[in-house]
C-alpha positions in Angstrom: -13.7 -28.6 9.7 -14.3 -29.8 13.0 -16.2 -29.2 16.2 -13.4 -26.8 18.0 -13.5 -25.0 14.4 -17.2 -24.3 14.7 -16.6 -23.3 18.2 -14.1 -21.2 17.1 -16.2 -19.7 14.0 -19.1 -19.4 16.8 -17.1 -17.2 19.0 -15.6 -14.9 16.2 -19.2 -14.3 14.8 -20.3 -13.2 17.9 -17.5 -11.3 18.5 -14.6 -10.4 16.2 -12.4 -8.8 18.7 -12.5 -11.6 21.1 -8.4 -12.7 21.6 -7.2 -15.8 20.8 -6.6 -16.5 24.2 -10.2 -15.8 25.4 -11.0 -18.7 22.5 -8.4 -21.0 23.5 -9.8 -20.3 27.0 -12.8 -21.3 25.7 -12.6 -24.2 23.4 -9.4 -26.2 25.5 -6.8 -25.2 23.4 -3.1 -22.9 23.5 -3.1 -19.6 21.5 -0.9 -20.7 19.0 -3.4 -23.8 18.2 -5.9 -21.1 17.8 -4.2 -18.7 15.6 -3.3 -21.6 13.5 -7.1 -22.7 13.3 -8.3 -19.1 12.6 -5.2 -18.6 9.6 -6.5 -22.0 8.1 -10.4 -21.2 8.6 -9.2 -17.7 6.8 -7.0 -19.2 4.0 -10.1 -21.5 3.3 -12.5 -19.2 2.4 -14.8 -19.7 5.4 -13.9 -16.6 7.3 -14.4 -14.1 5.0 -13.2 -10.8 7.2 -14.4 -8.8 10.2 -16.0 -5.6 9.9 -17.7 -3.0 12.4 -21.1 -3.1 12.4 -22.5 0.7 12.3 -25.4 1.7 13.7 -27.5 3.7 10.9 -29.6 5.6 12.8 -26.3 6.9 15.2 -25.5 8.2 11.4 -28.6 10.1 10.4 -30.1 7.0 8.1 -33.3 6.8 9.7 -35.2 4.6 7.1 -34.3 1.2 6.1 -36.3 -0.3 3.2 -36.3 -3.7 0.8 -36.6 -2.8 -2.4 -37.8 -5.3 -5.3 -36.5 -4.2 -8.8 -37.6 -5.7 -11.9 -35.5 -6.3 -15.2 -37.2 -5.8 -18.6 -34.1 -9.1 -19.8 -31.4 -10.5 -18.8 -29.2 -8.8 -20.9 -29.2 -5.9 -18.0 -28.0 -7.7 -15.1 -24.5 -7.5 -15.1 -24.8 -3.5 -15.7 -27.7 -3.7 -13.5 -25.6 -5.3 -10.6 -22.3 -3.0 -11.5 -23.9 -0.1 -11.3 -26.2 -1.1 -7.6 -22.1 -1.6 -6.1 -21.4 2.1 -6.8 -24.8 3.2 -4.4 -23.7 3.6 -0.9 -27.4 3.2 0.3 -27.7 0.4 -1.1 -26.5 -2.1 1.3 -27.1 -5.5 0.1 -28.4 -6.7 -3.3 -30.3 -10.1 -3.7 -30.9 -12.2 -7.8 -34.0 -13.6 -6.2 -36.8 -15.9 -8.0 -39.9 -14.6 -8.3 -42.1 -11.7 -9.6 -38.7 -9.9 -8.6 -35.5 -10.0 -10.4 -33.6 -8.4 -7.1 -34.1 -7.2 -3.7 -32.0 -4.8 -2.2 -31.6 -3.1 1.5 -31.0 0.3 1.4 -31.2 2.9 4.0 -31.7 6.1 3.9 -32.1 9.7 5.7 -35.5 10.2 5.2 -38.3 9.5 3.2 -37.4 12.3 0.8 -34.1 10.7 0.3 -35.6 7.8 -0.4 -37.6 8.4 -3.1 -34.8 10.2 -4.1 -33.0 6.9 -4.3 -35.7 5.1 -6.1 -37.1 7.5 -8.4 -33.9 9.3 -9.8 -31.7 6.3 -9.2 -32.5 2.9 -9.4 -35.6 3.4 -12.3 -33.2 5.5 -14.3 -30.9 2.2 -14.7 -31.6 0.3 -18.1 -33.4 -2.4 -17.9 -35.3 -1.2 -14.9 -39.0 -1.8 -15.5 -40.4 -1.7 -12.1 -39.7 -1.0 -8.3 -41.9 -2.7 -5.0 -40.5 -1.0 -1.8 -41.1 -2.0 1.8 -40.4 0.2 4.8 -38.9 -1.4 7.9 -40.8 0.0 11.0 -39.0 -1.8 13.8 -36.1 -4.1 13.7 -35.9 -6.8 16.1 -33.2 -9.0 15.2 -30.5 -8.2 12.7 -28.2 -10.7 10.7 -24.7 -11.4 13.1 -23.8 -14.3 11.0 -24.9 -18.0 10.5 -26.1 -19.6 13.6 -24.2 -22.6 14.3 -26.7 -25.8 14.9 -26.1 -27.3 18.2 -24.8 -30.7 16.3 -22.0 -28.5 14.8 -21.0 -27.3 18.1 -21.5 -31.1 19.3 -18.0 -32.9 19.1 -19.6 -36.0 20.2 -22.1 -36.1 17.3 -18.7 -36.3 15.4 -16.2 -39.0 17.4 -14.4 -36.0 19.6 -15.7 -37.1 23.1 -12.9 -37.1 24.4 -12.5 -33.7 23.9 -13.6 -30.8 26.0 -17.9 -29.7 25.1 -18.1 -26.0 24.9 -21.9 -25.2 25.0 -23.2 -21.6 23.8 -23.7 -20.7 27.2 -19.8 -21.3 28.2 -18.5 -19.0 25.3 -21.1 -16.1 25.9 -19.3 -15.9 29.6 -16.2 -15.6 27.5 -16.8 -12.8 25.0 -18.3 -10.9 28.5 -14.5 -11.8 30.0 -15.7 -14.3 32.1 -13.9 -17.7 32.4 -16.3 -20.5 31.4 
C-alpha cells in the first residue's frame, strides 16, 4: 500500500458513503483510479466491509458494560466463543491475558436485563467459572476505525513528493462536500 491508499482508507473510515469522486477529489486522482484502489484494498483483505453504526440508546439499550469472563480450561473456549456469537448483546468478544480469559461489550436495556444476561446466560456456559462486569457511565469517544499516523498519510516520508499531500484537514472538508 501506498500513501493515496491510506488516504483513501482514511477517508472511507471516516465516512463509508463518501463517493469515489469526492475521494478522487480529494487525493488527485480520476474515479476509475479510485474504484480500482478501493476493489484492490477490498480483494486484499484490508477493507473488510462497511456497516451502519447504530446508535444503542436510539434503540432502547441504555447500558453498555465490559464484562470479564473466566474459563475453568481451555478445553471450553471454542464452545465458549461459539456459543458468545449466538448473543445479540454481546457485541464484541476479546481472548485477553490476564486474570481474565475474555472481555466482552454488551449492551443492554437495563440493569435488569443485564443481570439477566450475566446470571442466566453467560455463567450458565460450561466452563464459566467467574464473571467481573463494568458499567459504562459516559462515552466520550467510540472506536471509528484505526487512526492513520500522520507518516502514513505523508507521501513524502515514502518517495511520493511529487505527488499531491492531502492533510486530515483537506479530506474532513470533503466528507462535509466541501472542495479541499
Amino acid at each position: 500500500m501506498d500513501p493515496i491508499d491510506y488516504q483513501i482508507l482514511d477517508l472511507l473510515q471516516r465516512d463509508a458513503r463518501t463517493t469515489q469522486a469526492q475521494i478522487a477529489d480529494a487525493v488527485g486522482l480520476s474515479q476509475p483510479s479510485v474504484a480500482d484502489r478501493i476493489r484492490k484494498l477490498e480483494q486484499s483483505g484490508a477493507v473488510l466491509g462497511y456497516v451502519a453504526r447504530l446508535d444503542a440508546r436510539r434503540m432502547g439499550n441504555d447500558i453498555r458494560a465490559f464484562v470479564g469472563v473466566r474459563i475453568s480450561h481451555p478445553r471450553h473456549h471454542d464452545a465458549f466463543t461459539r456459543r458468545i456469537q449466538q448473543i445479540a448483546d454481546v457485541l464484541e468478544c476479546h481472548r485477553v491475558a490476564g486474570l481474565d480469559s475474555y472481555v466482552l461489550k454488551v449492551i443492554s436495556r437495563n440493569t435488569e436485563t443485564l443481570d439477566e444476561l450475566i446470571s442466566a446466560t453467560l455463567r450458565r456456559i460450561p466452563g464459566v467459572t467467574r464473571t467481573t462486569t463494568t458499567i459504562v457511565l459516559a462515552t466520550h469517544w467510540l472506536d471509528q476505525g484505526r487512526r492513520l499516523t500522520d507518516r502514513e498519510l505523508r507521501l513524502d516520508a515514502f518517495g511520493f513528493s511529487d505527488l499531491p499531500r492531502v492533510a486530515r484537514s483537506d479530506c474532513s472538508g470533503v466528507l462535509a462536500g466541501q472542495r479541499p
